[in-house]
Every structure is written in C-alpha cells, then in structure tokens.
C-alpha positions in Angstrom: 11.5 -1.0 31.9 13.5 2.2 30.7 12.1 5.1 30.2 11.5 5.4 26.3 9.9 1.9 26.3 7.6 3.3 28.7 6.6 6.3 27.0 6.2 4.4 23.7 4.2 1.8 25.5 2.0 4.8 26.7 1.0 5.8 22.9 0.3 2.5 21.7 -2.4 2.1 24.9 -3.6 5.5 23.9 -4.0 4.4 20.6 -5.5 0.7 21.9 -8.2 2.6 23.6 -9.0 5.2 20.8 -9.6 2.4 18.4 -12.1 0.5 21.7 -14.0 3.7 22.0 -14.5 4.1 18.0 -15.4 0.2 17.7 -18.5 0.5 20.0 -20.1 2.8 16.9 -19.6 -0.7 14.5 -22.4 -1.8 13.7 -22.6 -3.7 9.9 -19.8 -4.7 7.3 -19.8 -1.4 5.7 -18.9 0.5 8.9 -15.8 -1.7 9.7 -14.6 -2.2 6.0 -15.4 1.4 4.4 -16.1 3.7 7.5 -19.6 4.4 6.4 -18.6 6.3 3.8 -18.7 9.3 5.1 -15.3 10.8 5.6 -14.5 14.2 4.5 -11.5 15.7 3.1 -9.1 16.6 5.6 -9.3 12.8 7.3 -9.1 11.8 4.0 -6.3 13.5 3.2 -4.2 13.0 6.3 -5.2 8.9 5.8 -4.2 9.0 2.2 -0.6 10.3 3.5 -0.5 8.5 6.8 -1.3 5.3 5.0 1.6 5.3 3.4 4.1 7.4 4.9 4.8 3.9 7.0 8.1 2.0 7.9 9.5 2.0 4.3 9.8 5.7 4.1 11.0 5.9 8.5 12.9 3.3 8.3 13.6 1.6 5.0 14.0 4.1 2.5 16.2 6.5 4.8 18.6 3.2 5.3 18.4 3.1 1.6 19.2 6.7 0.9 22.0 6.2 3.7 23.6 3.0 1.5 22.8 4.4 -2.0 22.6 8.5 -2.3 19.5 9.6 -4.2 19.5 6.2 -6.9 18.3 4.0 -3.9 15.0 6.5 -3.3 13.1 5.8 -6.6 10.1 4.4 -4.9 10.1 6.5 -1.8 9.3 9.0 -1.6 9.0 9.5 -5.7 7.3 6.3 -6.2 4.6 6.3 -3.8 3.8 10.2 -4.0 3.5 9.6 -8.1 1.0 6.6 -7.4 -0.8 8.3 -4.7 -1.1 11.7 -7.6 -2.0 8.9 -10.6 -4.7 7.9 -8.2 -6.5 11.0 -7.8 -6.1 12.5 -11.2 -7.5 9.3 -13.1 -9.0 6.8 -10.5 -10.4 7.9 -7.6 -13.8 9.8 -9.2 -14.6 6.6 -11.8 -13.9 4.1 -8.6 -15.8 5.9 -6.1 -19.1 6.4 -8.5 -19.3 2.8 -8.5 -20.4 2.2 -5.1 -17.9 -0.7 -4.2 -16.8 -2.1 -1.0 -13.3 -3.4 -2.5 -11.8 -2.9 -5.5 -12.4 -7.0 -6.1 -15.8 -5.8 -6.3 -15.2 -4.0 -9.2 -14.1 -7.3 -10.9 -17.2 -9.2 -9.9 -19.1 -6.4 -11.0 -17.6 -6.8 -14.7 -15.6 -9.9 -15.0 -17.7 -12.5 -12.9 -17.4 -14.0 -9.2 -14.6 -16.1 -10.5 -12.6 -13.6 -11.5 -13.5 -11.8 -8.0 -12.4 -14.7 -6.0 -9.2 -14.7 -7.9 -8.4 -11.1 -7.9 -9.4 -11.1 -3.8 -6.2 -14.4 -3.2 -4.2 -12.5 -5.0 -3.9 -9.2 -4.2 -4.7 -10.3 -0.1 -0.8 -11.5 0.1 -0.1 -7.9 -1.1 -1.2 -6.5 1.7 0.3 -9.6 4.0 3.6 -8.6 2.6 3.4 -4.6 3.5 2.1 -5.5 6.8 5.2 -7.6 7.9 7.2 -4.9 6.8 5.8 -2.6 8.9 6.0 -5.1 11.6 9.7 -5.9 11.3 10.2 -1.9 11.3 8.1 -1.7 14.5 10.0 -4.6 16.2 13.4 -2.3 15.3 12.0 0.5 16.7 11.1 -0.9 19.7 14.6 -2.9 19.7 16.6 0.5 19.1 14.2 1.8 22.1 14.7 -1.0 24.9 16.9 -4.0 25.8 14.4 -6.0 23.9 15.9 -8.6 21.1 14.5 -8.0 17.5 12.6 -11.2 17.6 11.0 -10.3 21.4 10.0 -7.0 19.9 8.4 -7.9 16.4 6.5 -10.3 18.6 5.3 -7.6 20.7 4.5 -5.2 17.5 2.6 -8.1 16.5 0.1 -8.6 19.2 0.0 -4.9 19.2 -1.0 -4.5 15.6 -3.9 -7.4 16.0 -5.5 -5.8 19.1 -5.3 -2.1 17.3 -6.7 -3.6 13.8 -9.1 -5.6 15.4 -11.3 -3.2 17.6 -12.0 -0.3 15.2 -11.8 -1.1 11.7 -11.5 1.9 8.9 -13.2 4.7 10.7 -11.0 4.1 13.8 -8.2 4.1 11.7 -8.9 7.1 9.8 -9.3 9.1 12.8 -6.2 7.8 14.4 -4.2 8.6 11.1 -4.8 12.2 11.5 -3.0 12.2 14.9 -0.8 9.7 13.6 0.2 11.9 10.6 0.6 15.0 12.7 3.4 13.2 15.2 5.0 12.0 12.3 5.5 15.2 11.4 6.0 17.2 14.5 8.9 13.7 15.1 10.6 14.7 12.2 11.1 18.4 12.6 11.7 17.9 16.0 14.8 15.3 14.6 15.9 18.1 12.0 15.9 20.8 14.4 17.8 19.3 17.3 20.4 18.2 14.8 20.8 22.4 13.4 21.9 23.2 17.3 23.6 20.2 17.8 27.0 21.0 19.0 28.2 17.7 18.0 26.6 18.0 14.3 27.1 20.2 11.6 24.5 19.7 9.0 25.8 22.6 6.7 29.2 20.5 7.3 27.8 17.2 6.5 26.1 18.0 3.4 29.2 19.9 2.1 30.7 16.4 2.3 28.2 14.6 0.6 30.0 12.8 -2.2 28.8 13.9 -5.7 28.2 10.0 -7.0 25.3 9.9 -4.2 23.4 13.0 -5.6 23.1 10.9 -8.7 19.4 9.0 -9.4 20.8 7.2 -11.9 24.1 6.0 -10.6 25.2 2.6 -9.1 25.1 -0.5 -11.1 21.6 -1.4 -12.2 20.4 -0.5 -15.5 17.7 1.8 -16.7 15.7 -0.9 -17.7 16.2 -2.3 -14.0 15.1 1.1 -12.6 12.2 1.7 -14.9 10.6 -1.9 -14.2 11.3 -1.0 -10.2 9.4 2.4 -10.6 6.7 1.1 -12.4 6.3 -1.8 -9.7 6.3 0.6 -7.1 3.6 2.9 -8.8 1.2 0.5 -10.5 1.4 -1.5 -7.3 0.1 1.0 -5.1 -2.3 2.0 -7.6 -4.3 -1.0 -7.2 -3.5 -1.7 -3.3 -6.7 -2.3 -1.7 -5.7 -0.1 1.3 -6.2 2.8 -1.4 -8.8 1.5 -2.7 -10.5 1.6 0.8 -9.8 5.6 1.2 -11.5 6.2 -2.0 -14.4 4.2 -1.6 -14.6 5.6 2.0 -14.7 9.2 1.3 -18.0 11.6 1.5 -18.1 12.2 -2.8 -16.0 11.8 -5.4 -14.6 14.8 -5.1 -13.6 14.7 -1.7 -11.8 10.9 -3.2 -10.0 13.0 -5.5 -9.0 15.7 -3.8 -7.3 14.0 -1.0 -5.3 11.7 -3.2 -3.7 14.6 -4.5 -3.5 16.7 -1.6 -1.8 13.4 -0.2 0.9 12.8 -2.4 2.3 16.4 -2.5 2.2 16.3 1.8 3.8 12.6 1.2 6.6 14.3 -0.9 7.2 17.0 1.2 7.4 15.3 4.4 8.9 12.0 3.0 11.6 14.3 1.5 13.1 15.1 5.3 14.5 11.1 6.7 16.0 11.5 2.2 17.7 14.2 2.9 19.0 13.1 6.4 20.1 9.5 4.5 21.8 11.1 1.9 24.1 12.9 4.9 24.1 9.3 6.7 27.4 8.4 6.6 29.0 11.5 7.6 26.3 11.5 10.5 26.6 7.8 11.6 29.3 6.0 9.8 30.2 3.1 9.8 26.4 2.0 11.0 26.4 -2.1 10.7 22.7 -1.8 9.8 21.2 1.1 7.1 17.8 0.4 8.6 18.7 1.5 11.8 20.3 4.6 11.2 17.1 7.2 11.6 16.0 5.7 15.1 19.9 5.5 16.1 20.3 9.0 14.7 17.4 10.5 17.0 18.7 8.1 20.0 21.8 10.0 19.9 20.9 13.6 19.3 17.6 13.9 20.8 16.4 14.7 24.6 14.8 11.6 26.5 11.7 13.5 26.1 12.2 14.9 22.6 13.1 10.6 21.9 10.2 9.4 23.3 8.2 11.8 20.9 10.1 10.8 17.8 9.6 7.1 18.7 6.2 7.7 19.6 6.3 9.1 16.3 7.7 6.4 14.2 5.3 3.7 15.8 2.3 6.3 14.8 3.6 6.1 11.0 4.1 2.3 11.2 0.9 1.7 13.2 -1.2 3.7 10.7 0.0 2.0 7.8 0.1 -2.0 9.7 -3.4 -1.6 10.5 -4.9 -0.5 6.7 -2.6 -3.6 5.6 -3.9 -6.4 7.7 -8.0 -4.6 7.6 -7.1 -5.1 3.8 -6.2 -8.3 3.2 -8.6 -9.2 6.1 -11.6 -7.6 4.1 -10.3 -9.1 0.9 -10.4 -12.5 1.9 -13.9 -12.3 4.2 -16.0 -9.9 1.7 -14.8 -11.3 -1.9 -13.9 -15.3 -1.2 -15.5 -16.4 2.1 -19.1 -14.1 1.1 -19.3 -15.3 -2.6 -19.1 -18.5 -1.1 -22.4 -18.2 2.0 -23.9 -15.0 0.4 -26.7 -14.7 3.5 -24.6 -14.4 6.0 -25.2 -12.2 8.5 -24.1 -9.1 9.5 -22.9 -10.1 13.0 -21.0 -12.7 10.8 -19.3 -10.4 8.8 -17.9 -8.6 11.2 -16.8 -11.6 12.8 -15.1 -13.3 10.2 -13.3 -9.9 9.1 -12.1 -9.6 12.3 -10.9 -13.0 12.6 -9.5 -12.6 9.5 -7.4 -9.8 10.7 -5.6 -12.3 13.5 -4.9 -14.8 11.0 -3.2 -12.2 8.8 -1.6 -10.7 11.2 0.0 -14.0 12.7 1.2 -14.9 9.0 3.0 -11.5 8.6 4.9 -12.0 12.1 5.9 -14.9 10.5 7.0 -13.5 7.6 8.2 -10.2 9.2 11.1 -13.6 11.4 11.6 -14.3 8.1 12.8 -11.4 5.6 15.9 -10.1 5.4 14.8 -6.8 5.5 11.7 -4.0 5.1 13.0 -3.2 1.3 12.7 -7.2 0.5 9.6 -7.3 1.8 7.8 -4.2 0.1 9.1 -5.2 -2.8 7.3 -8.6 -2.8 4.7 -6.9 -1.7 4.1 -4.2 -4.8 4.9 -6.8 -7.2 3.0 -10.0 -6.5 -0.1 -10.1 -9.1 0.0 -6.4 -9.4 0.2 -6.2 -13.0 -2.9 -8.3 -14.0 -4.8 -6.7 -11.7 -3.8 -2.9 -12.9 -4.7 -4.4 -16.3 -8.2 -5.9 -15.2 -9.1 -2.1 -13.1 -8.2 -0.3 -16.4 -10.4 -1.9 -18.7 -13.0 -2.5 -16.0 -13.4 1.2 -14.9 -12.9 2.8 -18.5 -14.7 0.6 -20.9 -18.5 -1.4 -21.1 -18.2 -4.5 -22.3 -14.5 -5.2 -23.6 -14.0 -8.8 -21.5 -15.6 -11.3 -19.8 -14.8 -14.3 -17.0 -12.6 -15.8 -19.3 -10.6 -12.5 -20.1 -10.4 -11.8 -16.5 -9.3 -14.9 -15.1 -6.5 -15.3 -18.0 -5.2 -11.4 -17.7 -4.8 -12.4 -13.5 -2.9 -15.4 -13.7 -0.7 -14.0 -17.1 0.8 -11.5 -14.6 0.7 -13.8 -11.5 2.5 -16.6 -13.5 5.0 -14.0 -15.6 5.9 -12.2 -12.3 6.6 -15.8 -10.8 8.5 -17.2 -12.6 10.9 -14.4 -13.3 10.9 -13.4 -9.7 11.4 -17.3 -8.1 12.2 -19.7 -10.8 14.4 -17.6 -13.8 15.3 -14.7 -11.6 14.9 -12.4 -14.7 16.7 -8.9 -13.5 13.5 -7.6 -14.8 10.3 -9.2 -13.8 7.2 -6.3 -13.6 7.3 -4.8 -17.4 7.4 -8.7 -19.1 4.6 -9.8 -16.6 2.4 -6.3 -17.6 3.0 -7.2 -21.0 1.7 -10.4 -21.0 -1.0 -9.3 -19.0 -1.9 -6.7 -21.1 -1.8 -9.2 -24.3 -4.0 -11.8 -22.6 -6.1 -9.3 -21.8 -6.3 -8.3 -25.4 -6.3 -11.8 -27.1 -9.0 -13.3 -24.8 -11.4 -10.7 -24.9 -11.8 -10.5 -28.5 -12.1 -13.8 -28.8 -15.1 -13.5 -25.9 -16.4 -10.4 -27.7 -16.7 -12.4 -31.4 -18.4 -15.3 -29.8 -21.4 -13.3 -27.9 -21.6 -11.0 -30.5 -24.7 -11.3 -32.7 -24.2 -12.2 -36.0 -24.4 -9.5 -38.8 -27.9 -9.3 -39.9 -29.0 -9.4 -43.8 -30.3 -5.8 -44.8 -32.7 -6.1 -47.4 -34.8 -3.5 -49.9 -38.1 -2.1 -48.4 -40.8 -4.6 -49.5 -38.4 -7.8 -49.7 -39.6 -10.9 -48.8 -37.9 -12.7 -45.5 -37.4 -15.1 -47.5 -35.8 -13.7 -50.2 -31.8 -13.4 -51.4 -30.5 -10.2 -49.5 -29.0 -7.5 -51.6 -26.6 -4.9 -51.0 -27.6 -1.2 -51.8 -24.4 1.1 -52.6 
C-alpha cells in the first residue's frame, strides 16, 4: 500500500470512529434523522456549505470548467450557492416553524398521507442519484491516489460511505462537516499556493493564455432556453432536496435556519470559485488530460508534496464524504419515516432506528450500482436535481405559503404532472428542454385540481334575508 492510500485510509478511520463515538448518544428517531434539533449556527453553517460543496464542485464541475470555460459552471458553483441563498431568504424560517422531521412531512401535514407516500418515492431516488455521484468521485480519487482500478475503488468508497452513514446519523454528520469543510478548504489553498511557487507553473502565464471564448457564460452550442431550464433544475432541485431540508429542520431556531443558509451560500461561492478558476486554466495546466474529471486530483498529484497530497486527498474525500452521507441518511429517512411508518405507525423507537439504518445499506448498495453504471458525476447530478423536482417545488410553495388552497387530490396530481412531464421528455422524447415544460404542467395541475377541490368542499352561498323574515320565506336582495 503506497503511501497516499495510506494516509487517506487514515482519515476515513478517523472519520469511522468519530461517527462510532457520536452514535452511542442516539437514542430515538429524532436524534438520528434531525440531530435533536439543537444545532447552532456555526455547525449549521459549515454543514449547509459542506453538504454541498461535494464531488460535483471537486471533481465534476472543475472537469467541466476544464472542457467548457465559464458556460459549463452554471450550476456550480452559481447554481447551488443561488439555491442554498433562495433557501434562507424565503424557506428556511416558514419550514422550520412547522416542526417537521422531513419535508414529506410537510405534505402529509397539508395534502394527505397519500400524497406523503408519494412525495417520500419520489424525491428518495434524488438523493440515490447524488449519492452515487459522490461515490463514483470517491472511487476516482482513491483511483488517482493508488494502483486501485476505478471499479475496486468505488467498491471500497462504497463500503466506506455505509459504515460512516450508518453509525452516527445527522448529528455525527454535522459535527464531522465542520472538520470536513475546514480541510476542504485548507486542500484547496494549499493546491493554489503550491502551484504560485511552482517552478514548473506559471499561473500569471496560464491565465494570460486563457482563450477569450472560455470566459464566455453564454458561449458553446446550447441555447438560452437550454441554459435557463438547466439553471432552474439545478436551483429548484436543491431547493427541495431533503438533505436541506434536514439542516433546516435541525437547526436551534429559525433564525439560526436562516442564517446559515445564507451564510452558506456566500462561503459556497467563495470557496467553490477556487477548482473554477483552476479549470478555466486547465488545459494550459494539464492538456491533453483524456479525462476532465480527473484533472483537479491529477493536478495536485503532480504539483503537490507527498504530504501536502495526502492532505488534499484527505481533503477531497472530506468534501465527498460529507455530502455521500446527508444523501444516503436522506433518502434512507425518506423512505423509513414517510412510506414504511405511515404504513405500521406504532412502531417503536428501537425500530426506527433500525429500519433507517437498514435503509441506509440498501441505498447505499443501489447507488454503487448506479455509481458502475453512469458515465460520469455531471450525468448523474443531473438526474439527480431533475427527477420529480418540479412537482414537489410546486406542492412546498403552496403548502408553506397558503391555508387551504389544495387537497389529496391536488397534491397527488401536481407530483406525478412533473414526475410524468420530466419523464417523458428526459427518457422517451428526449425534449432538449425537459425542467421548465414539466414545472409548467405542474404548476397548472396544481391550479386546475385545487379549484376544482376548493368548489366542491366549499359551502354553498347562503340566502341573506331581511331582519324578521321567515326561514321559510323567498330571500331578497338588499342593494
């Protein structure tokens, strides 16, 4: 075992343990799923930003800034520190007051169980999705780091991921973020700085030669109609992730919910602004790299110190590992709170925690399958913000901002409009543009079916009659 692999190997353990000694606290549902609620704002903070800041902004958006220029990094880190701002400026304080567990419970709460149940299978194979990206991007970093084949590694990653999810739940993985976010950090200034005194680099040189057609956000070949419906997949797709969802719900007061979703998205943009700026300079740093989403763990392989590399990979796995885990505890929660509970509603609390945690294996062995199975991380957070999304941003809308507009029937309709719109586009027509026509519909089911639910239940107009006027009697109208 080299050297790197070691020291890498030597985190993760670190990490394995820190998530053991947290889990022995666990005792009910609500500690595991939600930490207790009680986290304040700077773990909130560095969670909101370490959730995120995962393998698409390491790995997969600097391959896509090294292939594209500036038009491949719409969604990160633009897209995801936008989302992450939305959140806190309009969400987080109306979400939090509610008291929830998940954000499905938000829908049970005003739609009916149904519409719960339906919600929870949908937006579950969001997460699945954004977990085997950030197990394909851990199963390249420990590729780029060893003599380990990709498959071998994500294999590894993936019994690595479902012993680190498993043991601590929410609370272990908010704690762990904060040391996670601060190696990512520290990883990344370490990279820039090493590559200023580089005598074999000239970043001053490189970026002189960065060709003007890559500082454009609009350029290459799709249209702005393309790009819009991308952005707004990106942003209304995180909006509603459950793994958000769980940071507000978590947090001390509403506040504190706020507050670290903004605080979040301007450290995400400033920190997720450093692997843009290196992939914009890419190609005059590594060209001719077969593989875009290896060039930021080849680039620090080349230029960095064994020990400076170990820190920087150490790093990379902490940004991967604090994303993987809120991804499979998500969909894990989703599935074991708002489908398998609805269903046996006195179970105990020994069986929660049991079936959340077995739920977290079994997600985490489907995303190793579909981590084999992608061509790459983009592909797969793609899927993964668009799948259902816009139903479900429709549904959390009118659910946290109005009384009574909608019922089960509204709900259930608005979920599978944007499931089946999405679909279709995506799979069967392969529509160029598949988030904006599936929002739409969503939005006009939404519409439709509700007013049609409000007109039935509504009581019918009553006769107003002069003071004195028998019940019986013809009603008349005063002016």
């Amino acid at each position: 075992m080299n050297t790197v692999l070691a020291g890498v190997l030597a985190y993760v353990l670190i990490q394995l343990l820190a998530g053991v000694l947290i889990s022995r606290g666990i005792r009910t549902e609500s500690d595991y799923l939600v930490a207790g609620r009680r986290i304040g704002l700077g773990l909130a903070t560095f969670s909101m930003f370490a959730t995120w800041f995962g393998a698409e902004t390491c790995v997969g958006a600097a391959g896509k800034f090294y292939a594209e220029g500036l038009s491949g990094g719409w969604s990160d880190p633009f897209g995801y520190a936008i989302a992450l701002l939305l959140v806190g400026l309009l969400f987080a304080s109306p979400l939090w007051n509610r008291g929830l567990t998940t954000l499905a419970d938000l829908f049970r709460a005003r739609f009916g169980e149904a519409t719960e149940r339906f919600a929870a299978l949908i937006m579950a194979p969001t997460s699945l999705f954004w977990a085997a990206a950030q197990i394909r991007a851990f199963g390249h970093v420990l590729s780029s780091a060893s003599d380990l084949s990709l498959t071998a590694a994500i294999a590894i990653a993936t019994v690595v991921v479902i012993l680190y999810t498993c043991t601590g739940g929410l609370l272990a993985d908010v704690i762990t973020d904060l040391i996670q976010g601060i190696a990512i950090v520290i990883g990344l200034l370490a990279l820039a700085i090493a590559l200023s005194f580089s005598p074999e680099v000239s970043l001053s040189g490189a970026w002189r030669n960065v060709e003007p057609a890559r500082l454009n956000p609009f350029g290459g070949e799709a249209s702005l109609w393309f790009k819009a419906d991308f952005l707004l997949t990106v942003i209304l797709g995180s909006v509603v992730a459950q793994e958000l969802a769980a940071r507000i719900l978590a947090s001390r007061s509403a506040a504190v919910a706020k507050n670290s979703a903004c605080l979040g998205a301007v450290m995400y943009l400033v920190v997720g602004l450093v692997p843009a700026w290196l992939g914009l300079m890419g190609p005059s740093l590594l060209p001719e790299l077969q593989d875009p989403e290896a060039f930021l763990p080849e680039l620090a392989r080349r230029h960095l110190t064994p020990a400076a590399y170990i820190l920087f990979t150490g790093a990379l796995v902490s940004a991967i590992l604090s994303t993987v885990d809120s991804t499979l505890l998500a969909a894990a929660s989703l599935v074991s709170h708002n489908f398998m509970l609805s269903l046996r509603p006195g179970m105990s609390e020994r069986h929660k925690l049991f079936l959340a945690r077995a739920g977290v294996i079994v997600f985490g062995l489907m995303a190793f399958g579909l981590a084999l199975g992608a061509d790459n991380i983009f592909e797969l957070v793609q899927q993964a913000n668009g799948v259902g999304s816009a139903g479900v941003f429709v549904l959390m809308v009118f659910g946290l901002f109005t009384a009574r507009l909608g019922g089960p029937r509204a709900g259930a309709a608005t979920l599978a409009a944007g499931l089946v719109v999405w679909a279709w586009g995506t799979y069967v027509a392969r529509w160029p543009v598949c988030y904006l026509p599936s929002l739409g519909a969503a939005l006009a089911v939404f519409l439709v079916v509700a007013w049609r639910e409000n007109r039935r239940t509504s009581p019918p107009p009553s006769s107003r009659t002069r003071a004195g006027t028998s019940p019986g009697a013809p009603a008349t109208t005063t002016l």
